[in-house]
C-alpha positions as CSV (number, residue, x, y, z in Angstrom):
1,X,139.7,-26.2,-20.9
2,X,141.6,-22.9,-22.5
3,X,139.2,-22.1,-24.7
4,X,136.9,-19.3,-23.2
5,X,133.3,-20.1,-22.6
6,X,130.3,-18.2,-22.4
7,X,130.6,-17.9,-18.8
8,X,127.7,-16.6,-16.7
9,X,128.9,-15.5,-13.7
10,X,130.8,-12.6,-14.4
11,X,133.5,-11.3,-11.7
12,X,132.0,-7.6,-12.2
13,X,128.5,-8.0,-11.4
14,X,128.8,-10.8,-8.7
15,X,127.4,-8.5,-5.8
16,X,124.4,-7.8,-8.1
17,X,123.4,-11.0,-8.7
18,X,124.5,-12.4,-5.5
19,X,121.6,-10.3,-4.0
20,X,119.1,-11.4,-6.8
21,X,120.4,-14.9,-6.5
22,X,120.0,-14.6,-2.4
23,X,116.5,-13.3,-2.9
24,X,115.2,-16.0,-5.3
25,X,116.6,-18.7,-2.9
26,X,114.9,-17.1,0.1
27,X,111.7,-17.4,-1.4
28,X,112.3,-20.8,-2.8
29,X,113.6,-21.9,0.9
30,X,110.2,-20.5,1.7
31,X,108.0,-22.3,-0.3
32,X,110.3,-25.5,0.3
33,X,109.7,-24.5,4.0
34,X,106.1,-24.4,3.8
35,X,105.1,-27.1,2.2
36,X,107.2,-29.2,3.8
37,X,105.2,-28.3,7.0
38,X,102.1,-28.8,5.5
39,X,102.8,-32.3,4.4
40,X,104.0,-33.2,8.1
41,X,101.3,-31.4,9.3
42,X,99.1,-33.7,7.0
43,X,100.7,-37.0,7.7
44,X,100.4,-36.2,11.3
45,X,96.7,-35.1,11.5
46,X,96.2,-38.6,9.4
47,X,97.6,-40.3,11.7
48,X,96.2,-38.7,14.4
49,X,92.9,-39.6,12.6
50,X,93.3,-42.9,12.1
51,X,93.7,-42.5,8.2
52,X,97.3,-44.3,8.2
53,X,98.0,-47.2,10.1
54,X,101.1,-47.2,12.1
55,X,102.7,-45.8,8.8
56,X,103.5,-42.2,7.4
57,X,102.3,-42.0,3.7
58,X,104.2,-39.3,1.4
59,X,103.8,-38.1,-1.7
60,X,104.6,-39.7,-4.4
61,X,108.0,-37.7,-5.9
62,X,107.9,-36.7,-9.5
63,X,109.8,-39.3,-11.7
64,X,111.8,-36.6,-13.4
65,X,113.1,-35.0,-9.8
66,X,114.1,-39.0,-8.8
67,X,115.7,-39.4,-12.0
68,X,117.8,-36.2,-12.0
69,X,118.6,-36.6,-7.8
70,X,119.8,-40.3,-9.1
71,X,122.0,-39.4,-12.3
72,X,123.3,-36.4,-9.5
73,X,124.0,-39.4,-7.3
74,X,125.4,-41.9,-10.4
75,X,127.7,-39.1,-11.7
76,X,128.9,-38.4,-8.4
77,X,129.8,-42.4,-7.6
78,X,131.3,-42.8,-11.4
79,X,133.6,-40.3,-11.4
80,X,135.7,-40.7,-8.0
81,X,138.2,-43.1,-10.1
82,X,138.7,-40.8,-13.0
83,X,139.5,-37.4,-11.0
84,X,142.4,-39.9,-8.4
85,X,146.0,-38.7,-8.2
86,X,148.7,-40.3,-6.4
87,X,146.8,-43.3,-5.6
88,X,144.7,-43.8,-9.0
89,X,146.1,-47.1,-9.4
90,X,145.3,-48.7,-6.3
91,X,141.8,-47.2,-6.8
92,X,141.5,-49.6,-9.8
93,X,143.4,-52.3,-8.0
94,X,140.1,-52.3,-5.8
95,X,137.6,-52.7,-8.2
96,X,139.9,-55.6,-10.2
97,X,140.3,-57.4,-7.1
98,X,136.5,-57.3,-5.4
99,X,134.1,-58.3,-7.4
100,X,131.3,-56.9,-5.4
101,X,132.7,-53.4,-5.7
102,X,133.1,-53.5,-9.0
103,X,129.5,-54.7,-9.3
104,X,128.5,-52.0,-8.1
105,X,130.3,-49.7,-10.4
106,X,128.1,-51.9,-13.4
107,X,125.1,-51.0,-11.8
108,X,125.6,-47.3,-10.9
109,X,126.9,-46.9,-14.4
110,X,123.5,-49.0,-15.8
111,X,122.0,-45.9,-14.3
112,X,123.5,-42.9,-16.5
113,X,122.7,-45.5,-19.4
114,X,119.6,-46.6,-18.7
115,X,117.9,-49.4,-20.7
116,X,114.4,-49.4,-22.2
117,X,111.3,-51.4,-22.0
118,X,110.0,-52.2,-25.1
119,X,106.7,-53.3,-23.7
120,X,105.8,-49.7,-22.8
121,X,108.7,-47.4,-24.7
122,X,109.7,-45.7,-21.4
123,X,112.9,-45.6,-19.4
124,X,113.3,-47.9,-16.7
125,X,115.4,-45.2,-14.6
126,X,112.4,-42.6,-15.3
127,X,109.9,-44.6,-13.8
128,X,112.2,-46.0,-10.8
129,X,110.7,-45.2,-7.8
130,X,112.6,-42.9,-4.5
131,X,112.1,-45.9,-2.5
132,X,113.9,-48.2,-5.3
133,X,116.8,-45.6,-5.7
134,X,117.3,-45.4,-1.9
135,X,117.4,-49.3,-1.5
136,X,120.3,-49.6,-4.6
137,X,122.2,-46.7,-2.5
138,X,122.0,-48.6,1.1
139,X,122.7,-51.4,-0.8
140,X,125.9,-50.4,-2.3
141,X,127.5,-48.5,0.8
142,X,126.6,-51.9,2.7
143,X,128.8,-53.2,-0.2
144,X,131.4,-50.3,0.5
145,X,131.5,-51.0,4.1
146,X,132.0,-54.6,4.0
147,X,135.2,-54.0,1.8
148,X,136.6,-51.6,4.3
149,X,135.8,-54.5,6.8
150,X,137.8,-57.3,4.3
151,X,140.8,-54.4,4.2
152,X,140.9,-54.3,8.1
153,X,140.9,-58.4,8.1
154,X,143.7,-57.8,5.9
155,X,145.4,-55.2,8.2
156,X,144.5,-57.4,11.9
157,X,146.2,-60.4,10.2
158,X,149.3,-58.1,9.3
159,X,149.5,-56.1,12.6
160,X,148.7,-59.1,14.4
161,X,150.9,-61.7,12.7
162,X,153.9,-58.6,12.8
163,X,153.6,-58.4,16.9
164,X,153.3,-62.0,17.8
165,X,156.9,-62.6,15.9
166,X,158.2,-59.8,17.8
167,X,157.1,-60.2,21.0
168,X,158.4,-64.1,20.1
169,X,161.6,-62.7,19.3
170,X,162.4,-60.3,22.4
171,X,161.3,-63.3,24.5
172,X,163.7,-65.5,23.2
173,X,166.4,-62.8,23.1
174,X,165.3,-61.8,26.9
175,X,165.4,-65.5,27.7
176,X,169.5,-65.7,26.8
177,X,170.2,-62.4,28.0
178,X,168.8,-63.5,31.6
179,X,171.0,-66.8,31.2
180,X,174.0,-65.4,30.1
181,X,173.4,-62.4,33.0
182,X,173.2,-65.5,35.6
183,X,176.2,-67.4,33.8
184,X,178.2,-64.6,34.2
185,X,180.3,-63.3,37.1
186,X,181.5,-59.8,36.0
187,X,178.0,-57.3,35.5
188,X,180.1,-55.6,32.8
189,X,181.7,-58.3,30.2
190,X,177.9,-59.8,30.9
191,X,176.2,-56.8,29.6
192,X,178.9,-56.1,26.6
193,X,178.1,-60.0,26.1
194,X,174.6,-60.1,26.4
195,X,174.3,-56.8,23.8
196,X,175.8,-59.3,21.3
197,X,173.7,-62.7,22.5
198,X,171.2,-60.4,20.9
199,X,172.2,-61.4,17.3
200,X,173.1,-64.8,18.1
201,X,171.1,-65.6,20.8
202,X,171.2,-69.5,20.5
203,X,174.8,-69.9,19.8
204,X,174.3,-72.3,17.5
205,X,174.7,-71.3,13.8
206,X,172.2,-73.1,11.9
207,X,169.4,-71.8,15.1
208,X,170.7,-68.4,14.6
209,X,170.2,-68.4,10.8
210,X,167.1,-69.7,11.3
211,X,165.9,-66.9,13.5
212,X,166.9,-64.6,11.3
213,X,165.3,-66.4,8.3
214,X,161.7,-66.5,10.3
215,X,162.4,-62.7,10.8
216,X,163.2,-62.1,7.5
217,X,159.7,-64.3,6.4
218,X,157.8,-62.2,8.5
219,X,158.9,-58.8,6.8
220,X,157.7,-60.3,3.7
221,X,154.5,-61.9,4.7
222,X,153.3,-58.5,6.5
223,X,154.7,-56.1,3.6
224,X,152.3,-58.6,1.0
225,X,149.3,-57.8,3.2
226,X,149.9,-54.1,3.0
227,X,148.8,-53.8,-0.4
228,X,145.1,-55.9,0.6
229,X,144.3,-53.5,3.0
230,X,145.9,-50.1,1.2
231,X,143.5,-50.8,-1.8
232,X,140.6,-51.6,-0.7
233,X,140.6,-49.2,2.2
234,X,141.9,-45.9,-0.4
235,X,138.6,-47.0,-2.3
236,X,136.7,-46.7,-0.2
237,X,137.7,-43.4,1.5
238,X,137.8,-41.7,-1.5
239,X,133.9,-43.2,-2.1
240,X,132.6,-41.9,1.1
241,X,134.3,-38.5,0.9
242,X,133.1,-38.1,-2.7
243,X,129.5,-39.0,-2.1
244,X,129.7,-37.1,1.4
245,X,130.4,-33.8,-0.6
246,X,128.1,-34.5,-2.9
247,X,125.6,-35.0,-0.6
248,X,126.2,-32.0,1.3
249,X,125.5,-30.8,-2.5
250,X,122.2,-32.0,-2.9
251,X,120.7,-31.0,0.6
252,X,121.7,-27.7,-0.5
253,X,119.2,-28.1,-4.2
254,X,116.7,-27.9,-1.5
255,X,117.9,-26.3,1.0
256,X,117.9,-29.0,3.7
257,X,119.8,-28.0,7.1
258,X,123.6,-30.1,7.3
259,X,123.7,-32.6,10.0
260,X,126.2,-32.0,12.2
261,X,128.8,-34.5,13.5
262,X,128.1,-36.8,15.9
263,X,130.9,-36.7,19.1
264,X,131.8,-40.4,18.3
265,X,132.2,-39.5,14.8
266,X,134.9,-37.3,16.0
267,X,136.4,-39.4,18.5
268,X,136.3,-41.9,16.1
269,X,138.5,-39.2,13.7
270,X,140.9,-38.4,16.7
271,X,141.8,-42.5,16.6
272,X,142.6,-42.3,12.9
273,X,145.3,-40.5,13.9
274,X,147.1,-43.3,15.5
275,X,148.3,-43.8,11.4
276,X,150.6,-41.3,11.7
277,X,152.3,-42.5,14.5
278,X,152.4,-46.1,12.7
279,X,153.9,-44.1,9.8
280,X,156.7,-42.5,11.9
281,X,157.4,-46.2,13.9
282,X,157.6,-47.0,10.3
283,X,160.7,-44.9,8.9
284,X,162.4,-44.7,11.7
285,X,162.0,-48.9,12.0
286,X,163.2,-48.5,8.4
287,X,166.7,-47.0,9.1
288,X,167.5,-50.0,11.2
289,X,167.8,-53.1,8.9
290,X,170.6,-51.1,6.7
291,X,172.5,-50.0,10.1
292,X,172.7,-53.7,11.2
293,X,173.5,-54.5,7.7
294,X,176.9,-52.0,7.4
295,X,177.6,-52.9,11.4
296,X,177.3,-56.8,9.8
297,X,179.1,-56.6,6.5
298,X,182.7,-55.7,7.8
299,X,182.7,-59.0,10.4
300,X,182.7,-60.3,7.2
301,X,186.1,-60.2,6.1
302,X,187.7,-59.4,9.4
303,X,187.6,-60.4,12.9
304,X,184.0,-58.9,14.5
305,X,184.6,-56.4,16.9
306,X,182.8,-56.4,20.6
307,X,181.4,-53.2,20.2
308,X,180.1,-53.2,16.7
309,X,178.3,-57.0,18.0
310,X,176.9,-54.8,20.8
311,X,175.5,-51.9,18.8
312,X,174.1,-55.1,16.4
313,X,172.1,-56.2,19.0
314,X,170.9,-53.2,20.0
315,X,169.7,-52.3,16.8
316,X,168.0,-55.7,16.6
317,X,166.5,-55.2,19.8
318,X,165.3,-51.7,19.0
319,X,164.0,-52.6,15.6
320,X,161.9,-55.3,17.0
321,X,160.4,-52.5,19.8
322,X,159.4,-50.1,17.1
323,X,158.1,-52.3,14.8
324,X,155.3,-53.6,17.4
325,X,154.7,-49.7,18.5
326,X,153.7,-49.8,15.2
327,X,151.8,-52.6,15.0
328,X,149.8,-51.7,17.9
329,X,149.4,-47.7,17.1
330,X,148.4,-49.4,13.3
331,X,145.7,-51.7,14.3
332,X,144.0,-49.1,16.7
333,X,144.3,-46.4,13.9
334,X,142.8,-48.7,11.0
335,X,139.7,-50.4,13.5
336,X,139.2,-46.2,13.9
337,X,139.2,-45.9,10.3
338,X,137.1,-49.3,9.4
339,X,134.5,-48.2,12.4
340,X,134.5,-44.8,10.6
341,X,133.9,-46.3,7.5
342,X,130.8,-48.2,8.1
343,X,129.4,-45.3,10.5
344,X,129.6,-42.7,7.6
345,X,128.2,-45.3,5.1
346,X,125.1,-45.7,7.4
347,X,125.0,-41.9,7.8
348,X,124.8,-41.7,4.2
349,X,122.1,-43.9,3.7
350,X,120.2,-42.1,6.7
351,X,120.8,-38.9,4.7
352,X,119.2,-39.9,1.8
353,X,116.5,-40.9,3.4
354,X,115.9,-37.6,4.8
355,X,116.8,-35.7,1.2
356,X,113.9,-38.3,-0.2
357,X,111.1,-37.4,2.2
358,X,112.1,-33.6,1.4
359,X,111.7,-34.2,-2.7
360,X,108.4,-35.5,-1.4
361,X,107.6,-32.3,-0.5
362,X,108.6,-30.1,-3.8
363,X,105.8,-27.9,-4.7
364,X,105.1,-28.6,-8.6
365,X,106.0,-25.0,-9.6
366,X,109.6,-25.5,-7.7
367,X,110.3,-29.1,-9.3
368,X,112.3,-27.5,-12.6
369,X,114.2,-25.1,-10.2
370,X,115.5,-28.4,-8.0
371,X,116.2,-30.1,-11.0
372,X,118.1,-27.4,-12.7
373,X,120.3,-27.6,-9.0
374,X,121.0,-31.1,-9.2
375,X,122.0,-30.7,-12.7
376,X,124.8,-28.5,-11.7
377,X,125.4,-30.7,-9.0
378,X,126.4,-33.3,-12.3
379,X,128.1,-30.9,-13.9
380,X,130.2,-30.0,-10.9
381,X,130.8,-34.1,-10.2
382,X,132.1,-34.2,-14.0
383,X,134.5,-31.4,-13.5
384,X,135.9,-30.9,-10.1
385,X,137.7,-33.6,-7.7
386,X,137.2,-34.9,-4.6
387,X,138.9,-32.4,-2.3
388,X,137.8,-29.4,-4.7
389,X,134.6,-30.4,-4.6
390,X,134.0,-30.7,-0.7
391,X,135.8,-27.8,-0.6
392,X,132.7,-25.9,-2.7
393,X,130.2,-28.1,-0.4
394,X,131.3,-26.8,2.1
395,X,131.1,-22.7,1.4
396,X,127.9,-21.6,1.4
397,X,128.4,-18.6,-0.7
398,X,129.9,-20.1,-3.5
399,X,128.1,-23.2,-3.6
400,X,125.2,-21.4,-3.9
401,X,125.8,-19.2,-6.6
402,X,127.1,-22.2,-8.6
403,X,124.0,-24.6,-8.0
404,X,122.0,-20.9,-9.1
405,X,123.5,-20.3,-12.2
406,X,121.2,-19.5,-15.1
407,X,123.6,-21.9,-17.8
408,X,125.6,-25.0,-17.8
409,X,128.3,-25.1,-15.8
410,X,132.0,-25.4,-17.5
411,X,135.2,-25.6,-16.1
412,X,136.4,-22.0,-17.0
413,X,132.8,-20.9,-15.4
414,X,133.5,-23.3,-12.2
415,X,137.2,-21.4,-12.3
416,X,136.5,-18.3,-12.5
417,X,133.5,-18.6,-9.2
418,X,136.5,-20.0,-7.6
419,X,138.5,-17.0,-7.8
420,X,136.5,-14.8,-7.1
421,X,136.0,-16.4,-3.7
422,X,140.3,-16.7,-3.4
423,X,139.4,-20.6,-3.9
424,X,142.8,-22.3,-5.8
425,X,141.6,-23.9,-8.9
426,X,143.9,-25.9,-11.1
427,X,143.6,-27.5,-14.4
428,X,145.0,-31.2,-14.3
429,X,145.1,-33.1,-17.3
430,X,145.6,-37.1,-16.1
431,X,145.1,-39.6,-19.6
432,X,143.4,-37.3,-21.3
433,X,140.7,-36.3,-19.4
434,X,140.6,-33.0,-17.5
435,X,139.3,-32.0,-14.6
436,X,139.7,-29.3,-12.0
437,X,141.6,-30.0,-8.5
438,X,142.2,-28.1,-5.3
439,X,146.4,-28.9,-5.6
440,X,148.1,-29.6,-8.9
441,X,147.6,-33.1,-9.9
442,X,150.1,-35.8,-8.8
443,X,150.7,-38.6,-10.8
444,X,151.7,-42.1,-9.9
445,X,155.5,-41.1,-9.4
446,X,155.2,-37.8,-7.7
447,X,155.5,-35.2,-10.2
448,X,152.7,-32.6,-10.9
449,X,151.2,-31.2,-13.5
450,X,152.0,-27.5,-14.4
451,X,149.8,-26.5,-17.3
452,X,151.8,-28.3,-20.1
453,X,153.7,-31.3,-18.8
454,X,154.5,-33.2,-15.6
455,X,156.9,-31.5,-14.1
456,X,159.4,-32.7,-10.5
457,X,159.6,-31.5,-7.2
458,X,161.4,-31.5,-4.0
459,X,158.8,-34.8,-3.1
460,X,159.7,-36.5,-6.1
461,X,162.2,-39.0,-4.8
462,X,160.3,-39.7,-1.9
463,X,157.3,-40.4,-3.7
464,X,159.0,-42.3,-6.5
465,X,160.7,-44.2,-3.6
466,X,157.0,-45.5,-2.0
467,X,155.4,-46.4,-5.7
468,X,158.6,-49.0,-5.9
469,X,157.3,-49.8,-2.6
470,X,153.6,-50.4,-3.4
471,X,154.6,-52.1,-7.0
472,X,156.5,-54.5,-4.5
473,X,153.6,-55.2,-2.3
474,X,151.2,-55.0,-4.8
475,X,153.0,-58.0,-6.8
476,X,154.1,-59.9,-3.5
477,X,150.1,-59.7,-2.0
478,X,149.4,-61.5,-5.7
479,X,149.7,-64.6,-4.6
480,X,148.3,-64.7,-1.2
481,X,145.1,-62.6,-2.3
482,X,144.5,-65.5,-5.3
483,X,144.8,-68.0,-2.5
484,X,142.2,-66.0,-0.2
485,X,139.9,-65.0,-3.1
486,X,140.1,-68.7,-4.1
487,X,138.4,-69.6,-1.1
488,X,135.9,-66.7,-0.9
489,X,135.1,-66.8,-4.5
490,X,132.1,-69.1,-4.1
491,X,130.8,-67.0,-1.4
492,X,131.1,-63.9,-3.6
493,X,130.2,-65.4,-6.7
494,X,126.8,-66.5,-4.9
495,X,126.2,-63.1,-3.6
496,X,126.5,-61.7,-7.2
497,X,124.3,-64.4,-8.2
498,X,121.6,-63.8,-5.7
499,X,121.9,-59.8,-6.6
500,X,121.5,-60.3,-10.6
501,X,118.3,-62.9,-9.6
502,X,116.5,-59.8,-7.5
503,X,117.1,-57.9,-10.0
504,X,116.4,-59.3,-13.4
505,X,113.3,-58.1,-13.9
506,X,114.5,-54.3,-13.7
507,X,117.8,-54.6,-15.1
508,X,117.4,-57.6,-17.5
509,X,119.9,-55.8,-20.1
510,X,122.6,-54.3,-17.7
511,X,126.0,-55.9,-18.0
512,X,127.6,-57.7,-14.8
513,X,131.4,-58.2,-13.9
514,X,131.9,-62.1,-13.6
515,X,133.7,-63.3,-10.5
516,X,136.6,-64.4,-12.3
517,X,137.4,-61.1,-14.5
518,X,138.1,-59.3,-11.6
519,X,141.1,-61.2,-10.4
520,X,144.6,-60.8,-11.8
């Protein structure tokens, strides 16, 4: 990464050759232009004719473009896990814990490694047609969306299982403070009184300590499903952003117009946001179990005062509020997110689609120029992360003079295109493998990388505070996910099954992750 590379963009000349480099893409968006009217023009006159029935014939796309637009694609998939930060962890948890995702990973990785047929001497991924490589795509972001959909069953049982108990709860505490508001003759010793009825609202010990047993089970039953959905959900966010900036990255190879965002796409982003009011419900619910705690602890060895018993109950009756205002702002924000999920993973298969009809159309003079842009569309997947690399996606400028450069691209050469166009740039080095990122890298407990070691910050604590809390959930959801995957297992093992039987015949010496290796 220090070492300084033959780098062929040079900061001094970059007006110079961003006018050659604008003029050379103007006439290849020309050509690309042109005959891609002239082959819609054809199909339509052969329809018109009579030639095709019912169906649009294209070309056939040159094996070498397919291949290079599918390692592009591979590269892109295989390296979301290696460039992760905060969360790199859970991204593994995902693939470890669903075997269909990490299926997928085997295959996508069969593709940078392809086998060979000995029959004819050629590689299998050379002669792969468009239509095949579009299928395996659609077919693994179906796979991607169903595990945000098994996250969000994860999340409704939580959310839903976390507001039944407290709407249980406040009606049962409501029910004694009515009777004890009725039994009562003075309104003010009756609200003092009922205030307290809140933590004992049975008056019976062995009731009362059982109420606060059930409420004590459901904090631990929901915090275990916390770390199903968090995984699987993390994956598959950081898949779909990945592969939509690298999309956006090969449209660009040839030139193909962005689509924009749909309005429920948006709408659908606005909902999201109802996370971040969970997460607020969420710390300030968190304050309140220690406050009844140090009200509770000093009854202990003294006589309990009224007024502390009061605030108690008040707490307890607060706590229970904000914990289903988060359970409610929580499920809406997550169905947002899952709905988001499987409407960008449809997008994305729509998009290909699209990108293949337009390598259809490649002129055989421009065929090395496109695949000399998705090349540095590899290169760029191998070096930069996620939020670095949408970044570049989406700045027309600079990704242009990066998928035009004459050489390979490096990260010193990706750096110093960065700078020039006041893009941060930083060199993160995470178990020995570097990469570039748009913030310094973060690992698991919250301290970032400086250039020589991981150094602490001001977010730290906090962030050393919430690993402890996904180690917790993460080793508490152990259990209960063995117990669901036991169950589902058969189902998913027969889904693998049917998948390596379809496909034997192409990939007959690719590896395949067995059902039971992907459980801890």
């Amino acid at each position: 990464m220090r070492e300084r590379a033959d780098v062929s963009i040079e900061a001094a000349g970059m007006r110079e050759d961003r006018g050659c480099r604008r003029a050379e893409r103007d006439d290849f968006g020309k050509r690309l232009t042109q005959a891609s009217n002239a082959a819609r023009n054809a199909r339509l006159n052969a329809q018109l004719d009579g030639q095709v029935d019912g169906h649009v014939m294209s070309r056939r796309v040159d094996p070498q473009l397919s291949k290079a637009f599918a390692h592009a694609w591979a590269g892109l998939w295989l390296t979301t896990g290696p460039c992760q930060h905060f969360y790199r962890k859970e991204f593994d948890l995902a693939h470890e814990r669903d075997a269909r995702l990490a299926h997928n990973t085997q295959q996508v990785d069969a593709m940078l490694a392809p086998t060979h047929d000995v029959r004819n001497g050629v590689s299998s991924a050379a002669d792969a047609s468009i239509a095949r490589i579009g299928d395996d795509i659609s077919s693994w972001l179906d796979t991607v969306a169903a595990t945000g959909r098994r996250g969000w069953h994860f999340r409704a049982a939580r959310d839903a299982m976390s507001l039944v108990g407290n709407l249980s709860l406040l009606a049962v505490i409501a029910a004694c403070l009515y009777r004890e508001r009725d039994a009562d003759d003075e309104a003010s010793q009756g609200t003092a009184r009922g205030m307290t009825t809140a933590n004992t609202p049975f008056g019976v010990p062995w009731a009362d300590w059982s109420l606060l047993a059930f409420e004590g089970a459901k904090g631990v039953l929901t915090q275990s499903l916390g770390s199903s959905t968090l995984i699987r959900h993390h994956a598959v966010d950081e898949l779909l952003k990945r592969m939509d900036a690298g999309c956006r990255l090969l449209e660009a190879c040839v030139l193909l117009p962005a689509r924009p965002q749909t309005s429920w796409r948006g709408t659908l982003s606005h909902l999201t946001r109802a996370r971040d009011v969970a997460t607020l419900f969420t710390f300030a619910n968190s304050a309140v179990p220690p406050a009844r705690l140090g009200l509770w602890v000093p009854s202990w060895f003294s006589r309990p005062s009224p007024t502390t018993g009061e605030y108690r109950g008040i707490l307890r009756v607060a706590g229970l509020m904000l914990d289903s205002c988060r359970a409610v702002t929580s499920l809406l924000g997550t169905w947002a997110r899952n709905e988001a999920f499987t409407l960008d993973a449809r997008t994305l298969t729509q998009r290909w689609a699209a990108l293949s009809r337009r390598l259809a159309d490649v002129a055989p003079d421009d065929i090395a120029t496109v695949i000399s842009r998705a090349t540095r569309v590899t290169q760029l997947a191998r070096h930069c992360d996620t939020p670095l690399l949408a970044k570049i996606a989406s700045h027309p400028t600079l990704r242009e003079c990066l998928l035009a450069a004459a050489r390979d691209l490096s990260a010193s050469q990706i750096t110093v295109a960065c700078s020039e166009f006041d893009l941060p740039c930083h060199a993160s080095c995470v178990d020995g493998l570097s990469y570039l990122s748009l913030s310094p890298a973060e690992n698991p407990w919250g301290q970032r990388w400086t250039g020589d070691a991981w150094e602490s910050g001001g977010a730290t604590p906090a962030r050393a505070a919430y690993r402890l809390l996904l180690l917790y959930q993460h080793w508490s959801a152990a259990l209960l996910e063995r117990v669901v995957g036991a169950s589902s297992s058969q189902s998913d093992g027969e889904a693998v099954v049917k998948v390596r039987g379809d496909d034997a015949s192409s990939h007959a010496d690719a590896t395949h992750v067995e059902m039971e290796s992907t459980w801890l």
